[in-house]
N, C-alpha and C positions, 0 to 999 in steps of 0.2 A: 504494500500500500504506500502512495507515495505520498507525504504528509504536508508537501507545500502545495500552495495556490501555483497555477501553471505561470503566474508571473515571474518567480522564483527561478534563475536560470544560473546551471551551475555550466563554465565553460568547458565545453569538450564533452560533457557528463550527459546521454539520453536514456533515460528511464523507458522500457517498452513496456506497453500495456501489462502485459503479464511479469511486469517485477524487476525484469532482466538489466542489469546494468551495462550501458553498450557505451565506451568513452574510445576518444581522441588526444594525444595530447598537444597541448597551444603550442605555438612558438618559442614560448618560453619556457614551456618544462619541458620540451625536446631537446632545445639548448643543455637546462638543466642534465638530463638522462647522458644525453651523450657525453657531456664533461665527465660524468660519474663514471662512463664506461672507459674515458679513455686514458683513466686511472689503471683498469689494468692492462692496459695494451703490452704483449710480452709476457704477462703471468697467465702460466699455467697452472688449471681450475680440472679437478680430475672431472671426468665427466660426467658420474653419477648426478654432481654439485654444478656445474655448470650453470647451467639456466636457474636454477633459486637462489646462484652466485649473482649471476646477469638482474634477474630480475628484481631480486634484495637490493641490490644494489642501486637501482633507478628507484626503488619506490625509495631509500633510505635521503635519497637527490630529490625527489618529489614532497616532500616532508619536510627538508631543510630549504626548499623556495619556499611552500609554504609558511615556514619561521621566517624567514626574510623579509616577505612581502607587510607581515603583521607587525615583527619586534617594533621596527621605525613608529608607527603608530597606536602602539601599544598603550599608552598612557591615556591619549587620548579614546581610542575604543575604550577602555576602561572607563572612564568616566562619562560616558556618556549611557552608559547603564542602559544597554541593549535596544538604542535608539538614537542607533548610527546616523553620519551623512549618508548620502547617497553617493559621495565617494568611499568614505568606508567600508561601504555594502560589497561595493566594487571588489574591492579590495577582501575583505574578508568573504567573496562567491570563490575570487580565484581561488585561494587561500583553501577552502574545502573542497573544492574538487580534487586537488592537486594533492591533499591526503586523503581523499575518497580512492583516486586512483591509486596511491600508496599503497593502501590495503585492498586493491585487487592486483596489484605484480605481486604482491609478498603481506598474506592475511596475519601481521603481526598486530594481536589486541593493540597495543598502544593507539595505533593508526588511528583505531575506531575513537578512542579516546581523545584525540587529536581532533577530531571532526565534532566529538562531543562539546570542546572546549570551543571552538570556533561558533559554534551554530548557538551556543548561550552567549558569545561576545555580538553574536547578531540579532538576540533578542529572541530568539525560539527556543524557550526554556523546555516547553514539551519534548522536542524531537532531541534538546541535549538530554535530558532526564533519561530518555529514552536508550539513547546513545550510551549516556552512562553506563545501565544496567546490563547494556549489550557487552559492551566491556568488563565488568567484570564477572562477566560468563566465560566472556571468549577466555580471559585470565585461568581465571580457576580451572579452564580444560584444559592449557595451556602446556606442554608439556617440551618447552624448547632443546635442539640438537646445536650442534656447535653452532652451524648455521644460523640459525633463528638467536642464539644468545650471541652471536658477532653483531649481527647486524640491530639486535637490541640495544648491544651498548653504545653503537656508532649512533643512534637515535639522541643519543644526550639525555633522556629521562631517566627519573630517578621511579622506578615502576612502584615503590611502597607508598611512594606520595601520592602518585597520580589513583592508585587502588585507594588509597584515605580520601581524596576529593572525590574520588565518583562512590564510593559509599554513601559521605555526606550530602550529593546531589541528589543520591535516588531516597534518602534517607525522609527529606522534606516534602 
């Protein structure tokens, strides 16, 4: 179900009737991916790892624009207490797509969590609430391999903290 009004446009991101999440990426999180890949141009990735090497690796890129694009206006979204400009909107639509897409190259809970905290800086406490609880499901099933725990720590989250705020959010 999808829980925005159809004015609601996440870039690259098309929701199909039946659920399905069909995405593109911008200009600038293709930029974003390919810098990240060509980090390891030369390193050899056994193959079993390859592609959840490859694809961890753009979504961990896709999640650090999306920090980028928010830190700068951080203080200001902040206070403006979910009742953004209409350039912030802007800014905080790219911002969750670009960790929407994160968590479909590589479904690490955080992501979701990431999209939770973006979408209550936009004022849609529901679908964060929501997001929250989604998260610490996906956590608690959560059962990461080297893989999944590399590309957790390169996230820069501290996963106890972000687990205590989405408690507190679904808690209320």
């Amino acid at each position: 179900m999808w829980p925005f009004s159809q004015e609601v446009k996440f870039p690259g991101i098309e929701v199909k009737p039946d659920g399905k999440v069909e995405f593109t990426l911008t200009a600038e999180e293709q930029r974003e991916a390919e810098a990240a890949l060509a980090q390891f141009k030369d390193v050899l990735v056994h193959r079993k790892y390859a592609e959840r090497v490859r694809n961890g690796a753009v979504a961990v890129a896709l999640s650090n624009y999306a920090r980028e694009l928010v830190q700068p206006r951080a203080v200001e979204i902040e206070s403006a207490n979910g009742k953004v400009s209409r350039e912030l909107q802007i800014i905080l639509l790219k911002a969750i797509a670009a960790v929407w897409k994160s968590f479909i190259f590589s479904p690490l809970p955080i992501f979701t969590y990431h999209r939770a905290i973006l979408l209550r800086m936009l004022g849609h406490e529901e679908e964060a609430k929501s997001l929250y609880g989604s998260f610490l499901e996906q956590h608690a099933a959560f059962h990461p391999d080297q893989v999944a725990e590399h590309l957790m720590t390169s996230t820069g989250f501290d996963i106890q903290k972000a687990v205590a705020i989405a408690m507190d959010a679904t808690a209320s």
